[in-house]
Structures are given as C-alpha cells and as structure tokens.
C-alpha positions as CSV (number, residue, x, y, z in Angstrom):
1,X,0.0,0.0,0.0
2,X,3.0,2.0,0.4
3,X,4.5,1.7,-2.8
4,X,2.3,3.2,-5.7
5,X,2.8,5.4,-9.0
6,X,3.6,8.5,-6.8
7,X,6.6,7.2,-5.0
8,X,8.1,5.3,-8.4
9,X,7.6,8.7,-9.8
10,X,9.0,10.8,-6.9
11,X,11.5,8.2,-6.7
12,X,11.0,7.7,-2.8
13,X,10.8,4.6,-0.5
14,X,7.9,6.1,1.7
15,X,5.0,8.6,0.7
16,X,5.8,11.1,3.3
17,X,7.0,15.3,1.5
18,X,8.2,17.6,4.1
19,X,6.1,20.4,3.2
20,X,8.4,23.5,2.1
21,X,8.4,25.6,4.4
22,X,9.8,29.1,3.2
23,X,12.1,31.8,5.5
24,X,15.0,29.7,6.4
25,X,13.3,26.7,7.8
26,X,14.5,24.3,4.8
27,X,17.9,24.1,5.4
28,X,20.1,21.8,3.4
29,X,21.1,19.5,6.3
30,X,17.5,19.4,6.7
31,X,16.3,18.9,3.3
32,X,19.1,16.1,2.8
33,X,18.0,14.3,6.0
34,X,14.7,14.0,4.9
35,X,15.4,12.8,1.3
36,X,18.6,10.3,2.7
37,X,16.2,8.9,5.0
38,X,13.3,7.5,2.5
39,X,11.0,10.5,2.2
40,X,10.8,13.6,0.0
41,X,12.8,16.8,1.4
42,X,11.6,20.0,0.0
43,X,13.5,23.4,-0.4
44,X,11.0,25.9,0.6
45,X,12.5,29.0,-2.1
46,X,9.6,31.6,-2.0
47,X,11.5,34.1,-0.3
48,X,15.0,33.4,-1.7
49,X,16.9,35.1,-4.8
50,X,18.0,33.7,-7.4
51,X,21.4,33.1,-6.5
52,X,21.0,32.0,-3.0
53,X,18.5,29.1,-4.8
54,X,21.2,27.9,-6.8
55,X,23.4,27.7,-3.9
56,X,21.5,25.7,-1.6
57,X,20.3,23.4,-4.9
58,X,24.1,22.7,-4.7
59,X,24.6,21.8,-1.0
60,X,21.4,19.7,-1.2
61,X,23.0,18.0,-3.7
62,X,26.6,17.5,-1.5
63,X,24.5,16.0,1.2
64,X,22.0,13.7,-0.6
65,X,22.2,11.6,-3.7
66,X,18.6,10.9,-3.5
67,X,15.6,12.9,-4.8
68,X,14.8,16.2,-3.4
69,X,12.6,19.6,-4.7
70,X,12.1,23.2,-5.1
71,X,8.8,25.1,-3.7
72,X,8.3,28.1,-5.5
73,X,5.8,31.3,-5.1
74,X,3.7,32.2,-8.1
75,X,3.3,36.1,-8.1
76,X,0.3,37.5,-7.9
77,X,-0.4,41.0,-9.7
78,X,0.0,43.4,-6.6
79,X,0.3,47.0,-6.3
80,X,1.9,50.0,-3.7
81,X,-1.4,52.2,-2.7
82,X,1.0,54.8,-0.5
83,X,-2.3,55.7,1.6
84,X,-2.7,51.8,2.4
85,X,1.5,51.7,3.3
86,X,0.7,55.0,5.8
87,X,-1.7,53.7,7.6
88,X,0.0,49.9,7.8
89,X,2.8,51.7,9.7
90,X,0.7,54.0,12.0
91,X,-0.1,50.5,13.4
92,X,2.9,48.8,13.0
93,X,5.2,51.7,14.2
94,X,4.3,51.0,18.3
95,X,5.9,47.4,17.5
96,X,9.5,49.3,16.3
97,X,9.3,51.3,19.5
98,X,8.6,48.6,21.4
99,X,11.7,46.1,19.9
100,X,14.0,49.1,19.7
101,X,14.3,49.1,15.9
102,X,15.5,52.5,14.4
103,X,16.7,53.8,11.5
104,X,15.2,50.9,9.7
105,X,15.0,51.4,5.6
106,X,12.4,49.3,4.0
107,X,12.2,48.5,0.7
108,X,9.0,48.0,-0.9
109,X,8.4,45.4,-3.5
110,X,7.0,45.5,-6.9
111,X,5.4,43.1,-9.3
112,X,8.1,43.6,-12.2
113,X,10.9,42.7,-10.3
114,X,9.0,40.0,-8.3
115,X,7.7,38.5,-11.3
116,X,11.4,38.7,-12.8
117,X,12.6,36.7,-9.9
118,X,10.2,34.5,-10.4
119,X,11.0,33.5,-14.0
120,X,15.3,33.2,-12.9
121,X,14.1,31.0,-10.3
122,X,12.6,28.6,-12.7
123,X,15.8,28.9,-14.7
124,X,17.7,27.6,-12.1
125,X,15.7,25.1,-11.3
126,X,16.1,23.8,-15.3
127,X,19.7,24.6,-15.2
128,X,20.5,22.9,-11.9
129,X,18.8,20.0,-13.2
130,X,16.5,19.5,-9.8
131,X,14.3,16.8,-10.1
132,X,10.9,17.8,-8.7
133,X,9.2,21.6,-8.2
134,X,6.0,22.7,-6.8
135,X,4.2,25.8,-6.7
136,X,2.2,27.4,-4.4
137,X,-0.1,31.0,-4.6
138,X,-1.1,29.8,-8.2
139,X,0.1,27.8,-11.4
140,X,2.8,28.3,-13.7
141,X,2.1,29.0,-17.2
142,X,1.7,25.7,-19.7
143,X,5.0,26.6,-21.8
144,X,6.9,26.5,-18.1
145,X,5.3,23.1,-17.7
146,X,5.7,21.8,-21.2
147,X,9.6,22.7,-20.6
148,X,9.8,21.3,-17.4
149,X,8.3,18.1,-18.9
150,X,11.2,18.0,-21.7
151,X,13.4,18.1,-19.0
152,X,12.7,15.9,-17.4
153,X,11.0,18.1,-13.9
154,X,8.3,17.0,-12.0
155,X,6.1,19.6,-11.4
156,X,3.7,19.5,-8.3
157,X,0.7,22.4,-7.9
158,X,-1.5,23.1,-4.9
159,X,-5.3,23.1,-4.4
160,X,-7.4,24.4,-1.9
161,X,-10.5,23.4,-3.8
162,X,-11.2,21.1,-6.7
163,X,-11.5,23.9,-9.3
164,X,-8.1,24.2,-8.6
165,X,-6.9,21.0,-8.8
166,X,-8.6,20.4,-12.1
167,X,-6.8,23.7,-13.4
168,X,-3.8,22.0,-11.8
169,X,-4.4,18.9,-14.1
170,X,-5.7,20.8,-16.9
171,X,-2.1,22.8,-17.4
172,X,-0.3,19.5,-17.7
173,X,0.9,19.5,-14.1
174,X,2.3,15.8,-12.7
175,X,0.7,16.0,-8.8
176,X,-1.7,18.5,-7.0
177,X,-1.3,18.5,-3.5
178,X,-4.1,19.7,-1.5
179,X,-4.0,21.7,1.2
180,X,-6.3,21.4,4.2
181,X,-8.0,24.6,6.1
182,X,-6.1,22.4,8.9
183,X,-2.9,23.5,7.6
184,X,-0.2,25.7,9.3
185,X,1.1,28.3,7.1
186,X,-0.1,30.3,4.2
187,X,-3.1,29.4,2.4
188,X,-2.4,27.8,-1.7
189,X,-5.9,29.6,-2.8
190,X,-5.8,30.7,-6.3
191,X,-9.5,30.7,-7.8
192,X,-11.9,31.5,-5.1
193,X,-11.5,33.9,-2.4
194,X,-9.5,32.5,1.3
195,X,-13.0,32.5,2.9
196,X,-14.6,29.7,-0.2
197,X,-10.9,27.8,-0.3
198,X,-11.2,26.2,3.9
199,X,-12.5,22.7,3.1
200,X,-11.3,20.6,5.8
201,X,-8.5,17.7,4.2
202,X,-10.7,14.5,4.9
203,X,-13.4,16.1,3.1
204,X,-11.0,17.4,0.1
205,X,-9.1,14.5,-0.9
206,X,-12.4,12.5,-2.0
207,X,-13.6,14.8,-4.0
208,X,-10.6,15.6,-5.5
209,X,-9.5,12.1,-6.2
210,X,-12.5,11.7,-8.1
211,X,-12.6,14.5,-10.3
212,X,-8.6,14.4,-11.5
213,X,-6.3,11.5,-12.8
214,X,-3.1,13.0,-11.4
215,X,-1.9,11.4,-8.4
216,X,-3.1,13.4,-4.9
217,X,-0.5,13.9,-1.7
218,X,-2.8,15.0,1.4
219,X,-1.6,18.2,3.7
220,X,-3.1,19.7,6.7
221,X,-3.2,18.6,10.4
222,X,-1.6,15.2,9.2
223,X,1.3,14.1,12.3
224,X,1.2,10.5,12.2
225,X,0.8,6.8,11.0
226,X,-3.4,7.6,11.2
227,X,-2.9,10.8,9.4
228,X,-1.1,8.6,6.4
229,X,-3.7,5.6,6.7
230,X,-6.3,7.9,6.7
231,X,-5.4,10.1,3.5
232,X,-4.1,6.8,1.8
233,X,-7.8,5.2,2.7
234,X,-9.4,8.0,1.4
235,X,-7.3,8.1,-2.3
236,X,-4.1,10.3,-1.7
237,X,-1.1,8.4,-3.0
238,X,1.1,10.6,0.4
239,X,1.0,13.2,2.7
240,X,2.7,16.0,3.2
241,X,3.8,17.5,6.7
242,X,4.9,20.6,8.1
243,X,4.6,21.1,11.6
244,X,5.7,17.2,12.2
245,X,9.1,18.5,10.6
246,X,9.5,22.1,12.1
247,X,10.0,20.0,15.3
248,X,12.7,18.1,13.9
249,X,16.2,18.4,15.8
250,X,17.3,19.2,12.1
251,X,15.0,21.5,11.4
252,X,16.0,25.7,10.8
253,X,13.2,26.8,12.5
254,X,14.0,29.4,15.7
255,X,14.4,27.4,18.9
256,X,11.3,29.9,20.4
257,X,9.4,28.9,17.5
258,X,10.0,25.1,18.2
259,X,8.9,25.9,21.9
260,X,5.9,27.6,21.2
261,X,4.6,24.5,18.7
262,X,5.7,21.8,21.8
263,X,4.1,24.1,24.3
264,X,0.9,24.5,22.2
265,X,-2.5,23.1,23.8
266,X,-4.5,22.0,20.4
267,X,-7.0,25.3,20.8
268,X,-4.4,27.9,19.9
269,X,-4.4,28.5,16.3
270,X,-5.6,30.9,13.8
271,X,-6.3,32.2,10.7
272,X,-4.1,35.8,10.2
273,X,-3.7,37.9,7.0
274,X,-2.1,40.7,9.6
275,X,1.7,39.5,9.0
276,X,2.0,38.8,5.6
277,X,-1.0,40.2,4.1
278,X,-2.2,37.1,3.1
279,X,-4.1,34.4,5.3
280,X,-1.7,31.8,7.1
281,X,-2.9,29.7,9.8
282,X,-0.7,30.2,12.9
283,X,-0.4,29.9,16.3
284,X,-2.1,33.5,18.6
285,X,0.3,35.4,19.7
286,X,0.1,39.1,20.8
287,X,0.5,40.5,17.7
288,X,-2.5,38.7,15.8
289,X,-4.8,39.2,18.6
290,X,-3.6,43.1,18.8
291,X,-3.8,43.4,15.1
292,X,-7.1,41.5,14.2
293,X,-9.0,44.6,14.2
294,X,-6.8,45.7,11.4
295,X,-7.0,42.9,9.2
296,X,-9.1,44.2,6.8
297,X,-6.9,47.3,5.8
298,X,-3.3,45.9,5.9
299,X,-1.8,45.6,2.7
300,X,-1.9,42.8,0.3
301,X,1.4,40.2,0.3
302,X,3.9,40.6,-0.2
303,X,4.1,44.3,1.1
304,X,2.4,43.7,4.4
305,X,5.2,40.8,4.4
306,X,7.8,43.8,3.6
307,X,6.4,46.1,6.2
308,X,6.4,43.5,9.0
309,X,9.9,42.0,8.0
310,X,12.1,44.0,10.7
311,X,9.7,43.2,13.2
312,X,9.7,39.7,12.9
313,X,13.5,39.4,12.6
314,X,13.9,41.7,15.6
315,X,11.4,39.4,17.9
316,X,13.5,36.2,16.9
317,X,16.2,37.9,17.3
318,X,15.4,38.7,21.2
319,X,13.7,35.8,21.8
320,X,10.1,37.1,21.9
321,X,7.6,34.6,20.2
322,X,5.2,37.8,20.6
323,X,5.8,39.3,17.1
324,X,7.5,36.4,15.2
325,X,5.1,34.6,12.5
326,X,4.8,30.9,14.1
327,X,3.3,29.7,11.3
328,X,1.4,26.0,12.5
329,X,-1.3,23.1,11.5
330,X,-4.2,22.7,13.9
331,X,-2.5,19.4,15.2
332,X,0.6,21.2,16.5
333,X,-0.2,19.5,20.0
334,X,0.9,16.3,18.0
335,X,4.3,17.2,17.8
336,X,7.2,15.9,19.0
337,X,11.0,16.5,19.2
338,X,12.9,14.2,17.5
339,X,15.2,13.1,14.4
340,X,14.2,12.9,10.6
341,X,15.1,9.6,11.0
342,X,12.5,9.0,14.2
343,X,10.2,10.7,12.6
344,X,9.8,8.9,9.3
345,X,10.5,5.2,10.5
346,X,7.3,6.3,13.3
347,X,5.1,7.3,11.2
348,X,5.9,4.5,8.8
349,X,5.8,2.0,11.5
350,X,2.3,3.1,13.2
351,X,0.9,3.0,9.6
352,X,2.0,-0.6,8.9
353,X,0.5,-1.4,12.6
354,X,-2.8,-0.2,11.5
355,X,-2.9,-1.7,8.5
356,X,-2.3,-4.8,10.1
C-alpha cells in the first residue's frame, strides 16, 4: 500500500513530503536528512533570490544523492497604494518602538521585479537539473510546464479546492497536492477567495480524487501513521507534513518557534492575514490578537510581508515569540521533538500497525 505510482515517480521509498516551508526553515542538512532517509525533502524557495537558490540546490546536492525539490511562489499581480503603506505603519510603528528598531529602511516590493525573480528561479531550477518543483499561490504557465516536462521536472501544484486542482491537471501538471484549512502556514488559494478555499483535508481528498487523474498527496493537520492511513484510505497516494518536521532536531526553525509548537494546547491557532498580508494559519500570539481589528486594511502580500519584516526578525532575534510569524497546523499539540530519522520510520511504522 506504500509503494504506488507517486513514489516510483517521486522516486522515494515512503509517501511522506516535508512540506516546504519558506524563510529559512529548509535548510540543506534538513532537506538532505529527509530525502537520505526514504522521504521527499523540499526546499522551501519563495522568499530566496536567485542566486541563494542555486546555492542551496548545490549543497542539497553534496548531502544527498537521492531525490529532493524546489517550492516556489507564483506572483500575484500586486500594487503599492501609499495611503494603504501610511496607515499599515501607523499601526505597526508602536511594534518598532517597542523592539527598539530605528533607522530601519524598507524597501517595498513591486510586481516587475517580483515576477522577474520568479522567472530566474525557474531557470535555475532547469539549469540545476532538480528533479521535482511545486508551486504554491497559483500555477505556472503551460510553456513553463511543457519545458519542465522535456526536461525531465516533475512539477507539483496546490489546491485548496477542486477547481483548482482540475486547473492543476488541466495545465499539464504531474501531482496537485491539497491543502487542508487544517494546515499551518499560508493558504495555496488561487481561484476562489480564502474565505470559499477552507475545506477541511478529509473532506477534500475524495472529491478531489474523483474528479482528476493525477496522483493526490494529502496536507493539513496530518502528524502520524493515522494521518497517512487515513489520507491513503481516502485516495491520496502521500501526505505532506509541516509542523511534524518544524519539530525536527534538524530543522531551521527558531528554537522559540519550536517551543511555542511543543508548548501549544490543540485550541491555539488561527487564521491571520495581519503578518504577511495574506491568510496563514498560525499559532495567537500578541501581535495577531492586537492586530485582528486591522486585518481588513493591511496591505496585500507581499508588502504587508515587507512592512512586517524587521519586526519579525527583531522578535526572533530577542527571543520574543510575541511578534514572530509561528506559522502551524491545527495538530501542533501532536508534535514531537525528534530526528528525521524517528520521525519517518514512526510514522511508517504506526501506519504498517494499523494496517495490520
């Protein structure tokens, strides 16, 4: 049951993705680990340049002979409304008092050079010959596909809906995994607005199985041999997990950021747009219960994300989970410190048991 045409295509032992988590949380030891030991290790590029993605592409590929991928961001057309900036800051600008940060010059993004970035990346990841990619926010367009097919790419999308996984399938696309309103992180919505894209995972997989013919990986709230059997029994050919890896000794995630997912009592996530301008599931801290009455006006992503950067990176930095992004799955009580290694042969193990 383990072994199906997802795993001889991935080229994997197990059907178990590390999700890719973006902002430093791949790193390559990690991304290696979880590819040397059976699974899929994912490189989570959506904030990186370029260059820094062709670096890491290389140190994955010092640490692991084994399959590996690239997550990548599809850009959405965005666009700098000054008032909107103004008033983002008039609310954000007690936080820079309050962590000590002065002087700070930030440096809004735009479309053009977004979208430009956008297009390298995919360059390296032809010219650096990595095996599998997946995107996130969106699709890429067919001619990226159809050269990504001549060379020999898998390419992976992700649904929040089945609309989206049949556009998925209909662009020529290998794999659509779908995302789960449990999921931690930012939500893969592309068609239909965040509020029309939260269909719970046990209820998605079904009907997405039966309305494409491109092999489904399951993601959201999954933590363990149940969470596989489950999405397995209910047509997905893997899973996909995030917060079960942020855990991970090898993990890059911040050691406060590990705490607060260990310390977390089940009840303590939600749904934010207020760090990133877009909606990510995370665990409350006091910045999203603070800003909540504000999420409505903050700017769309990535400028919010912009805006909020030095924040973020100033909280980590001092150790204060209160305004760091601790981006989670609504089974974060789940979680458990522990090696790649532990992880994978557990899951794997409480899977066979139930099946037996």
């Amino acid at each position: 049951m383990f072994t199906n045409e997802l795993t001889n295509l991935l080229k994997i032992d197990y059907p178990i993705i590390q999700a890719p988590m973006a902002g430093g949380i791949t790193t390559s030891e990690f991304v290696a680990s979880v590819s040397n030991n059976g699974a899929l290790g994912m490189i989570g590029a959506g904030y990186m340049s370029p260059i820094q993605l062709r670096e890491q592409i290389r140190e994955v590929k010092h640490l692991t002979s084994k399959n590996f991928g690239v997550n990548l961001f599809v850009p959405n057309q965005f666009e700098v409304m000054e008032n909107e900036v103004e008033i983002a800051n008039s609310f954000l600008s007690r936080y820079l008092e309050e962590l000590n940060i002065q002087g700070e010059k930030i440096t809004l993004p735009n479309f053009e050079n977004a979208f430009q970035s956008y297009r390298e990346q995919i360059q390296v990841v032809i010219e650096e010959k990595v095996p599998i990619c997946s995107f996130t926010f969106g699709v890429p367009t067919a001619d990226v596909v159809a050269q990504f097919k001549l060379q020999g790419i898998i390419s992976v999308g992700t649904a929040t809906t089945v609309a989206e996984a049949i556009c998925i399938e209909k662009i020529g696309m290998d794999a659509v995994v779908v995302q789960g309103s449990e999921a931690g992180g930012h939500r893969g919505n592309f068609i239909r607005a965040h509020e029309e894209s939260l269909i719970g995972l046990m209820s998605l997989i079904p009907q997405v199985v039966d309305f494409v013919s491109i092999p489904v990986i399951a993601a959201g709230g999954v933590m363990d041999g149940r969470g596989l059997t489950a999405a397995l029994c209910l047509g997905a050919k893997a899973i996909q997990m995030g917060t079960a890896f942020l855990t991970c000794e090898e993990s890059g995630a911040h050691p406060v950021y590990k705490e607060a997912i260990m310390e977390s009592a089940g009840e303590e996530t939600t749904l934010t747009r207020t760090f990133s301008g877009k909606w990510a599931r995370g665990i409350k801290n006091r910045f999203t219960k603070e800003m909540e009455e504000h999420e409505g006006i903050v700017p769309t992503f990535p400028i919010q994300n912009a805006l909020t950067q030095s924040i973020r990176k100033a909280s980590a930095k001092q150790n204060n989970k209160d305004f760091m992004s601790l981006w989670s799955g609504q089974s974060a009580i789940l979680a458990r410190v522990e090696t790649v290694e532990e992880l994978v042969q557990r899951v794997m193990n409480e899977a066979r048991k139930i099946l037996r």
